[in-house]
ROSE-4610 file (N, C-alpha, C; in Angstrom, 1 decimal, always signed):
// ROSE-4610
residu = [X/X/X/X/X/X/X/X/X/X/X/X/X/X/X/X/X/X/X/X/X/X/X/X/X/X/X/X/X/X/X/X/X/X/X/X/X/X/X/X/X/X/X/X/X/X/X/X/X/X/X/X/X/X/X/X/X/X/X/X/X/X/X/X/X/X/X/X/X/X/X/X/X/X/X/X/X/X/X/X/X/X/X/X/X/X/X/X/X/X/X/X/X/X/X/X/X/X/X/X/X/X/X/X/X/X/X/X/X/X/X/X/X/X/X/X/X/X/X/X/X/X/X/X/X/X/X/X/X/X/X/X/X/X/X/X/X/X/X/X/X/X/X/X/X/X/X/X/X/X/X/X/X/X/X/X/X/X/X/X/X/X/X/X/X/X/X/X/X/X/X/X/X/X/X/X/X/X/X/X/X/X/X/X/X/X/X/X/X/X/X/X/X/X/X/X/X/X]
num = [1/1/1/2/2/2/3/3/3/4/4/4/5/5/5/6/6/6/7/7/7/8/8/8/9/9/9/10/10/10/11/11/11/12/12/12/13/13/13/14/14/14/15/15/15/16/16/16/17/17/17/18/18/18/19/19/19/20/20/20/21/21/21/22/22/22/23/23/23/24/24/24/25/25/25/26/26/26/27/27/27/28/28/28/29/29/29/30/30/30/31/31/31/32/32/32/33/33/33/34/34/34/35/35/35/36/36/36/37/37/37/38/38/38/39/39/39/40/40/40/41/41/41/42/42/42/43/43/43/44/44/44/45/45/45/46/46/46/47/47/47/48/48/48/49/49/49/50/50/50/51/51/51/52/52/52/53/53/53/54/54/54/55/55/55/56/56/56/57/57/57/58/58/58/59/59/59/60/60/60/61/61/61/62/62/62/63/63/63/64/64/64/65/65/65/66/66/66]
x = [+6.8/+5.5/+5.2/+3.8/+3.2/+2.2/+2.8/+2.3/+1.1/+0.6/-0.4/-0.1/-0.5/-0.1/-1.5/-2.4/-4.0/-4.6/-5.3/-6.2/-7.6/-7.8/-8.8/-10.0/-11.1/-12.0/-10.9/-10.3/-9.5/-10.4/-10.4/-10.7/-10.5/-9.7/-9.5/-8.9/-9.1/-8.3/-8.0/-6.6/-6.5/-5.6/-6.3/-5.6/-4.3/-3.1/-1.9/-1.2/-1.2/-0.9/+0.5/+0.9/+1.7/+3.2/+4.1/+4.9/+5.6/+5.3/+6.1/+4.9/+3.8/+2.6/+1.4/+1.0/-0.5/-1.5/-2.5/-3.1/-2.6/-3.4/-3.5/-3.2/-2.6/-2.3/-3.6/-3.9/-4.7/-3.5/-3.6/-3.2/-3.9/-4.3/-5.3/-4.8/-5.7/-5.1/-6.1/-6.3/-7.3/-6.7/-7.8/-7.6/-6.8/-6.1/-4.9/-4.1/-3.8/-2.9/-1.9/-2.5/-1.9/-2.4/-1.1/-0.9/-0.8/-1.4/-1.5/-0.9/-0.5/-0.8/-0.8/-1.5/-1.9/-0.5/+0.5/+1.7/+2.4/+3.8/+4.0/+4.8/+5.6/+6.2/+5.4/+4.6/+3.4/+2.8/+2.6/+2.2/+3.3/+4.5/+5.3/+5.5/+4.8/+5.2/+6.6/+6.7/+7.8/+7.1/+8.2/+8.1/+7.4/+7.1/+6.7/+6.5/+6.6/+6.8/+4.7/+4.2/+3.1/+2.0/+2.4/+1.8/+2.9/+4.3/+4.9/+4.3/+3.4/+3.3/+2.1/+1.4/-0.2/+0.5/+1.2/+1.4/+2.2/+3.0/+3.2/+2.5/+1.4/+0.4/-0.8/-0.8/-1.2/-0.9/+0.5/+1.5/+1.3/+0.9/+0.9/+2.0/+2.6/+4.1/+3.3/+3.4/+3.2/+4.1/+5.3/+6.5/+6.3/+5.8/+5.8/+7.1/+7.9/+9.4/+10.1/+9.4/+10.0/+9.7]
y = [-6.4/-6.1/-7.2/-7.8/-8.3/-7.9/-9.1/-8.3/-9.3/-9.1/-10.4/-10.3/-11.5/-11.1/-10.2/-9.9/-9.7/-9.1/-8.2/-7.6/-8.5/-8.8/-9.8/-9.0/-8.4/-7.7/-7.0/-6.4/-5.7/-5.2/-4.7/-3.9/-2.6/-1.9/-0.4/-0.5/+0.6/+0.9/+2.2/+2.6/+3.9/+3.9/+5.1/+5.1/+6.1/+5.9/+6.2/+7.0/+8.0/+8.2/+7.8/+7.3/+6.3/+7.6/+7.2/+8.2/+7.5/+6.7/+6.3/+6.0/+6.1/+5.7/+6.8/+7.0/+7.9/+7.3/+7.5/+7.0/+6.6/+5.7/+5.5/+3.9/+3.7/+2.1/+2.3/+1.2/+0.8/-0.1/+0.2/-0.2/-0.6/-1.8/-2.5/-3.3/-2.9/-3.7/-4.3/-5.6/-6.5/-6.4/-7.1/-7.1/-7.8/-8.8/-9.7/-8.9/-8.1/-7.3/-7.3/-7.8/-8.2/-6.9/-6.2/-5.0/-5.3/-5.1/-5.6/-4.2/-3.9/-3.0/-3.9/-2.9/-3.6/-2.9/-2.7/-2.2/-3.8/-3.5/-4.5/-5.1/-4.4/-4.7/-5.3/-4.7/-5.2/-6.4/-6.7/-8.4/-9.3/-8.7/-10.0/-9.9/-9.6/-9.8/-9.0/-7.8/-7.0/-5.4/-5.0/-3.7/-2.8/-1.9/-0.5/+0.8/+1.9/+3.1/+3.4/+2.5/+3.3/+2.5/+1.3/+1.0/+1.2/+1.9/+2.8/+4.5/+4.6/+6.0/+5.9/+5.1/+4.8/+4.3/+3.9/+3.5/+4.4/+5.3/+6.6/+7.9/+7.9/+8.6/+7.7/+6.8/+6.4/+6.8/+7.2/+7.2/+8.8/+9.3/+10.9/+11.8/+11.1/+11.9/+11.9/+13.2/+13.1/+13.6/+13.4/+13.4/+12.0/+12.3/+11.6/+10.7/+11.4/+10.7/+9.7/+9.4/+8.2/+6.3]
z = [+7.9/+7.2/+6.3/+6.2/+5.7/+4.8/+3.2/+2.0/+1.2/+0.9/-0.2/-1.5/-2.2/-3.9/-4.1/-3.7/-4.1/-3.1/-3.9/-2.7/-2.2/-1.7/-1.6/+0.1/-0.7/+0.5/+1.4/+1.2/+2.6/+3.4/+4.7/+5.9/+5.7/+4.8/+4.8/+3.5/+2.6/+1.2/+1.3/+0.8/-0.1/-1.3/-2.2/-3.5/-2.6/-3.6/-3.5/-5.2/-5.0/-6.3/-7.0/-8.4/-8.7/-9.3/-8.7/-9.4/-11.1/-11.2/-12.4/-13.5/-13.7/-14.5/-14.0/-14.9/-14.7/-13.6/-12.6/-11.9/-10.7/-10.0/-8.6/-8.4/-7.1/-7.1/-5.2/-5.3/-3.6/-3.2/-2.2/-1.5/-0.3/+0.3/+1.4/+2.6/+3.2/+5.1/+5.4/+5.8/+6.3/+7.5/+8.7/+10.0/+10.5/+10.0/+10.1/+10.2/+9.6/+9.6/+8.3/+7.2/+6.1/+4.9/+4.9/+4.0/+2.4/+1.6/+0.1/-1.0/-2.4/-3.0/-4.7/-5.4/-6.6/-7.6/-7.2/-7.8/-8.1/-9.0/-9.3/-8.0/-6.9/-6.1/-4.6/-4.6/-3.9/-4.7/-5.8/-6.2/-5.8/-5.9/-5.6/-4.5/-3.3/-2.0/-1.1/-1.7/-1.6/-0.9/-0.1/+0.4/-0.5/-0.4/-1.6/-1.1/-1.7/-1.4/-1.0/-1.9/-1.7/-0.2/+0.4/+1.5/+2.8/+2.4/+3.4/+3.4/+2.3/+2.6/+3.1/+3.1/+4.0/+5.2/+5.7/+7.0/+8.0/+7.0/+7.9/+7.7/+7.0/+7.6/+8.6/+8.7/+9.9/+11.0/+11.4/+11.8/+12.7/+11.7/+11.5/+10.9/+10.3/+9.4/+8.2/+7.7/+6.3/+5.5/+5.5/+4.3/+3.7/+2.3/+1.5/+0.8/+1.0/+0.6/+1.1/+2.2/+3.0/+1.9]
């Protein structure tokens, strides 16, 4: 999976709600196929819980705990 430091115009967004801080992180997919989220793990170019939970409800699983 492919991450950006920045969201820059994505192709699709959704908010993800944050388990460790009040509010919502986006997380964004441009057509490249280049998965972004504005969390701190998602700036450094790292996996995250919250553009794995957009990607397996893409998917059609919706257990959140993955």
């Amino acid at each position: 999976m492919k991450t950006s430091k920045k969201l820059i115009t994505p192709s699709f967004s959704w908010r993800v709600k944050s388990r460790s801080q009040s509010g919502y992180h986006i997380v964004g997919w441009d057509e490249g196929e280049v998965w972004s989220c504005d969390c701190i793990a998602g700036m450094m170019k790292q996996s995250c819980r919250h553009i794995r939970i957009v990607q397996n409800k893409l998917k059609g699983l919706t257990d959140e705990n993955h």
